[in-house]
PLY file of the C-alpha trace (Angstrom):
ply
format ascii 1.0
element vertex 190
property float x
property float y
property float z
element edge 189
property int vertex1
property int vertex2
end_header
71.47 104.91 88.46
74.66 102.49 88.80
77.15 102.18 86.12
78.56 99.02 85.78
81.85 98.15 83.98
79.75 95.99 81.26
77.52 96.76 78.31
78.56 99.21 75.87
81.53 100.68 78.72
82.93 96.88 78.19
82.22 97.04 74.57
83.50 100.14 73.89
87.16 98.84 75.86
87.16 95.86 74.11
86.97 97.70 70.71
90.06 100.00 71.75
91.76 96.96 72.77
91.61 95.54 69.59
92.39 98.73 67.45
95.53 98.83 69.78
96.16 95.40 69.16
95.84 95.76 65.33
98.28 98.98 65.70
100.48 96.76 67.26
101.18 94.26 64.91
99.73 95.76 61.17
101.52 99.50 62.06
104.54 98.76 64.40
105.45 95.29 63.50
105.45 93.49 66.97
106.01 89.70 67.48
102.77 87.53 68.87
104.70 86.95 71.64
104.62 90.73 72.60
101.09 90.78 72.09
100.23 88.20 74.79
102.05 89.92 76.85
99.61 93.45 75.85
96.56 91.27 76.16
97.86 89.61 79.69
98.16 93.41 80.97
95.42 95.14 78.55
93.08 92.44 80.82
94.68 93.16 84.12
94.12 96.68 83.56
90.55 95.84 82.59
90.34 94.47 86.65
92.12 97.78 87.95
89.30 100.14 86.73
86.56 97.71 87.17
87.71 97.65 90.80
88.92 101.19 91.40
86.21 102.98 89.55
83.04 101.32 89.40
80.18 101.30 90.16
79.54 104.42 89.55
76.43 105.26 91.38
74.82 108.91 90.09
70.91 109.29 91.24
69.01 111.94 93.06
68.22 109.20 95.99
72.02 109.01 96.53
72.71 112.23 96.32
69.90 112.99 99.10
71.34 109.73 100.93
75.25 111.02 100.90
73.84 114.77 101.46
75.61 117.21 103.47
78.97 114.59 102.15
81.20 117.14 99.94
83.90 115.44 97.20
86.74 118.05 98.78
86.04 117.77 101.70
86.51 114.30 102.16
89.12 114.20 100.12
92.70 112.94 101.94
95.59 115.49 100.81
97.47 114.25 104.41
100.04 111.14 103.81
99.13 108.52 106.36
96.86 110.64 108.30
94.44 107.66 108.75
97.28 105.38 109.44
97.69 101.74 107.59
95.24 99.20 106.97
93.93 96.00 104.88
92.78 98.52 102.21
96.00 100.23 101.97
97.83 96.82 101.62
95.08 96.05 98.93
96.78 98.97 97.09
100.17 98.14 96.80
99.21 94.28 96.00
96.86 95.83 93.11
99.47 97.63 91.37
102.57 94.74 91.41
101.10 93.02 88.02
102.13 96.67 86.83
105.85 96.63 87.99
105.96 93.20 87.18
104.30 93.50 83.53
105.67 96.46 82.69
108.92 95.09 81.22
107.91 93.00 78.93
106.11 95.75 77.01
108.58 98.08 76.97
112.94 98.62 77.91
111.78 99.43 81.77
114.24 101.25 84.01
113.43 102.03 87.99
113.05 105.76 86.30
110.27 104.64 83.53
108.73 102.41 86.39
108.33 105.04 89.06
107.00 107.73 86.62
104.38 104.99 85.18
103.85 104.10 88.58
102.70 107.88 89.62
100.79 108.17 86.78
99.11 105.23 87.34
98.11 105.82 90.92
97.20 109.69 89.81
94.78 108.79 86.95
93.01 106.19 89.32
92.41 108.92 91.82
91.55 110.93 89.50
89.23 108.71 88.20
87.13 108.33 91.45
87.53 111.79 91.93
86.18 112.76 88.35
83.21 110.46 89.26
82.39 111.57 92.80
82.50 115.11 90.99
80.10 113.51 88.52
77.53 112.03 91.06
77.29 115.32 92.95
78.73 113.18 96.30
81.81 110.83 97.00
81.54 107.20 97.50
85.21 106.31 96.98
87.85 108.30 99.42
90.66 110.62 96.81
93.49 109.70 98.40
97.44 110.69 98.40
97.98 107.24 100.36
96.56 105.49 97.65
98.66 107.28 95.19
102.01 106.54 97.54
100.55 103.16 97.99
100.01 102.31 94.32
103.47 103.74 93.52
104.98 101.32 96.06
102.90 98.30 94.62
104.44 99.46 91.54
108.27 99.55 92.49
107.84 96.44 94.63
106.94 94.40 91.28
109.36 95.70 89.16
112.54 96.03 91.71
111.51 92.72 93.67
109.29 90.26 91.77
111.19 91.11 88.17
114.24 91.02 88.66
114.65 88.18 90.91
112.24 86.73 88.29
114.89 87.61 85.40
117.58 86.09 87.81
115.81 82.90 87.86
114.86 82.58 84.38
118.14 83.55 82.90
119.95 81.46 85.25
117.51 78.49 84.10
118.40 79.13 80.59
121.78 79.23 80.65
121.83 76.24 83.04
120.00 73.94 81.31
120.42 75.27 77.99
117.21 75.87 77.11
115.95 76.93 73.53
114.38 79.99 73.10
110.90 79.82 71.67
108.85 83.29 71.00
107.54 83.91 74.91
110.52 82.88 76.06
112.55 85.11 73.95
110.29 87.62 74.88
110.89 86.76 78.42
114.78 86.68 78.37
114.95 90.10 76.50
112.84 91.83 78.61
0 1
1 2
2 3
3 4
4 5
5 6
6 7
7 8
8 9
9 10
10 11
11 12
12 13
13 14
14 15
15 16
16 17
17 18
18 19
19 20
20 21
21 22
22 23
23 24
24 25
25 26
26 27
27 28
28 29
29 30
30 31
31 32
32 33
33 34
34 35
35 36
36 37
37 38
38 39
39 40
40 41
41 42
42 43
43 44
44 45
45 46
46 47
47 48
48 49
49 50
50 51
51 52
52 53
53 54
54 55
55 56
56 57
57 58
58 59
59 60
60 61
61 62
62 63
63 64
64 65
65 66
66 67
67 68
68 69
69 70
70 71
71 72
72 73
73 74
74 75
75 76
76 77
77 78
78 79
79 80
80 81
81 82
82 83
83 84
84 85
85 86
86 87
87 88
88 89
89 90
90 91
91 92
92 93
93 94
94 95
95 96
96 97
97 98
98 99
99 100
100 101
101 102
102 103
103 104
104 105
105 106
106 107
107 108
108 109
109 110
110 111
111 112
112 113
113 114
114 115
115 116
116 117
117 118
118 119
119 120
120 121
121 122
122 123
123 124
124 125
125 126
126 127
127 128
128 129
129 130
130 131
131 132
132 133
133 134
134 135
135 136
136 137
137 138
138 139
139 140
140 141
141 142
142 143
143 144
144 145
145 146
146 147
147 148
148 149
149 150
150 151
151 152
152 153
153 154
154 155
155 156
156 157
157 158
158 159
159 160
160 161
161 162
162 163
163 164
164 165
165 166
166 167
167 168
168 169
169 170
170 171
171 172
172 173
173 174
174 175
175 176
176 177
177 178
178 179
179 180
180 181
181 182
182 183
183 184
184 185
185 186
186 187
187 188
188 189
């Protein structure tokens, strides 16, 4: 059996999305313009796990197709044993919408952006292995490089991308005196 991330897995994240998103605004007050911005990331995130964790393939004919494979075993605990390739460039080009995003959801600092990095890149290994675990066999390599990778992705959008993004936009403001509508307010505070 293969488990796809539609039917009632979609369902059931598109229902969280929009209790978060009526949290959002109804309990903590925020702006429209912050909620695009929570939409914009709840839907990249939606592309992360749909990439990184599924399918998720659990059946007795894979398990006696992957036999003798063990989930430890193959498991990567080594940083850069295996060298780098397209796959671990893949990695850090997955996880710059994250460093990028980030601050216009919350007051980011390299400090908040490095831990959310690491926690991002742990819970998607995690993830995979949680589900090789499940199937009985792994069909996704748990590995640190991934983790080092995705925390690099991370930093790259947030140190790089940002804030010569901010640079620009601010500069463009100020230039041309532009007027501040919602997004863009939401923009230049960020």
């Amino acid at each position: 059996m293969a488990y796809y991330f539609s039917g009632w897995i979609l369902y059931s994240y598109i229902i969280i999305f929009l209790i978060l998103w009526s949290l959002l605004k109804l309990k903590f007050k925020k702006s429209y313009a912050y909620l695009l911005f929570f939409s914009i990331m709840y839907v990249y995130l939606y592309k992360v796990i749909d990439l990184t964790q599924f399918p998720i393939y659990a059946d007795e004919f894979q398990r006696s197709t992957f036999d003798g494979q063990n989930v430890w075993r193959e498991m990567n605990l080594i940083p850069f044993k295996n060298g780098f390739s397209k796959t671990s460039l893949l990695n850090i080009v997955m996880t710059i919408p994250l460093g990028f995003g980030l601050p216009f959801l919350i007051k980011a600092s390299v400090k908040k952006v490095f831990i959310i990095g690491v926690l991002a890149g742990l819970l998607l290994e995690l993830g995979q292995l949680s589900s090789a675990l499940y199937a009985g066999y792994t069909f996704r390599s748990v590995d640190i490089d991934d983790l080092i990778l995705n925390l690099s992705g991370t930093l790259i959008g947030y140190l790089v991308l940002f804030k010569l993004f901010k640079i620009i936009f601010v500069y463009l403001v100020k230039k041309f005196d532009i007027k501040l509508n919602s997004i863009t307010k939401q923009i230049y505070n960020a």
